[in-house]
N, C-alpha and C positions, 0 to 999 in steps of 0.2 A: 469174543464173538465166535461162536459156530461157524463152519460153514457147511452145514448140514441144509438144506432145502436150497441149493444154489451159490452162485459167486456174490459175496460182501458186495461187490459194486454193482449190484443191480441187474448184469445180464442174464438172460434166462440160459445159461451155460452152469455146468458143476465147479467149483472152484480147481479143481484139476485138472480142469479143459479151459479152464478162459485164465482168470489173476495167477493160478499156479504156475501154470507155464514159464510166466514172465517171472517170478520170484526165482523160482529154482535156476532162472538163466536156459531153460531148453528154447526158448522164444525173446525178440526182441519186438517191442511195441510199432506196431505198425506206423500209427499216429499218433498225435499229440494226443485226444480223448483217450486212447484205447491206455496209455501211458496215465494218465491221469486217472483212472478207472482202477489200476493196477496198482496206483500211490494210495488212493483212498484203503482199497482191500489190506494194502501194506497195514497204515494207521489203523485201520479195524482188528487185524491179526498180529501187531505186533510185531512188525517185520524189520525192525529197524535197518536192519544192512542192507535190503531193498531200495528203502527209502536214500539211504546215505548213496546208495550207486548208480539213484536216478536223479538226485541233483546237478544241477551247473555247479562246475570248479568253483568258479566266482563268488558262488553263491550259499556255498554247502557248508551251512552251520557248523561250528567246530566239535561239536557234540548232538547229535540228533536225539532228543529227547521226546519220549513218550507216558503219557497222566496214567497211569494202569486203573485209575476209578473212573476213567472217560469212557464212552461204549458207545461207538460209532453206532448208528443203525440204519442207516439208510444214506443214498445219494440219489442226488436230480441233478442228471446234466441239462443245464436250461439252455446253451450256445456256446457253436463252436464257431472259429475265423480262421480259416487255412487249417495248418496242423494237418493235412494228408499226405498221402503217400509220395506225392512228390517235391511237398513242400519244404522248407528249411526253420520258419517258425508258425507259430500258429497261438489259440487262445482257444480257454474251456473255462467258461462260465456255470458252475457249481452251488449247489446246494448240500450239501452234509448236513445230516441231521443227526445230532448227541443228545446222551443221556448221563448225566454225574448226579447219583445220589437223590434225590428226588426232583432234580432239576432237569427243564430240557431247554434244549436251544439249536442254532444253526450259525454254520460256517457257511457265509455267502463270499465268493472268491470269484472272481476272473483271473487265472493261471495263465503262465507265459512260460511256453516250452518253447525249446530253439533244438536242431539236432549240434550235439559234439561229438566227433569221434563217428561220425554219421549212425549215433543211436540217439531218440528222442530224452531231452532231458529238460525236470522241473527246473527253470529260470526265476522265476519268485510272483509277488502278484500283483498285476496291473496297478498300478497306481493313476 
């Protein structure tokens, strides 16, 4: 995915002013959304070591793997539950929209971030 016409997750910001920030580490996620927003653009860009250093300890797959035929293209945050600035967990309720080879579909997720280390990190998904 480009990030030419804006940020992968949807904000009307440049990817160098919103998701880059938090990739490179010059920035740390405000909120659990803004954190989830960041993870998506990760999964669209291929960011794996992002991915891997915003998961929970607990929780962070031994290998973080990515489809390279998958092509993220879009997300809808449909709800958030806490997850602000002075919270400690919170939830972001998602939509991702994929494209594999002439197939399309969507990842519907309710996400559970907690902060550790008092930086927001993906916890895994609601069950």
């Amino acid at each position: 995915m480009s990030t030419e016409g804006g940020c992968p997750c949807g904000q009307p910001l440049q990817y160098e002013q919103c998701c880059g920030l938090l990739h490179a580490g010059r920035k740390r996620a405000m909120t659990a959304e803004q954190l989830m927003r960041a993870r998506y653009s990760a999964f669209a860009l291929g960011h794996r070591q992002f991915l891997a250093e915003s998961w929970h300890s607990t929780t962070l797959p031994t290998d973080v793997r990515l489809d390279p035929a998958q092509e993220w293209i879009s997300l809808e945050v449909l709800a958030t539950g806490r997850g602000g600035m002075l919270d400690h967990d919170g939830t972001v309720e998602f939509e991702a929209h994929w494209r594999r080879g002439g197939r399309h579909g969507v990842l519907h997720e309710v996400s559970r971030f907690v902060r550790e280390s008092g930086s927001w990190v993906y916890l895994g998904p609601l069950t």
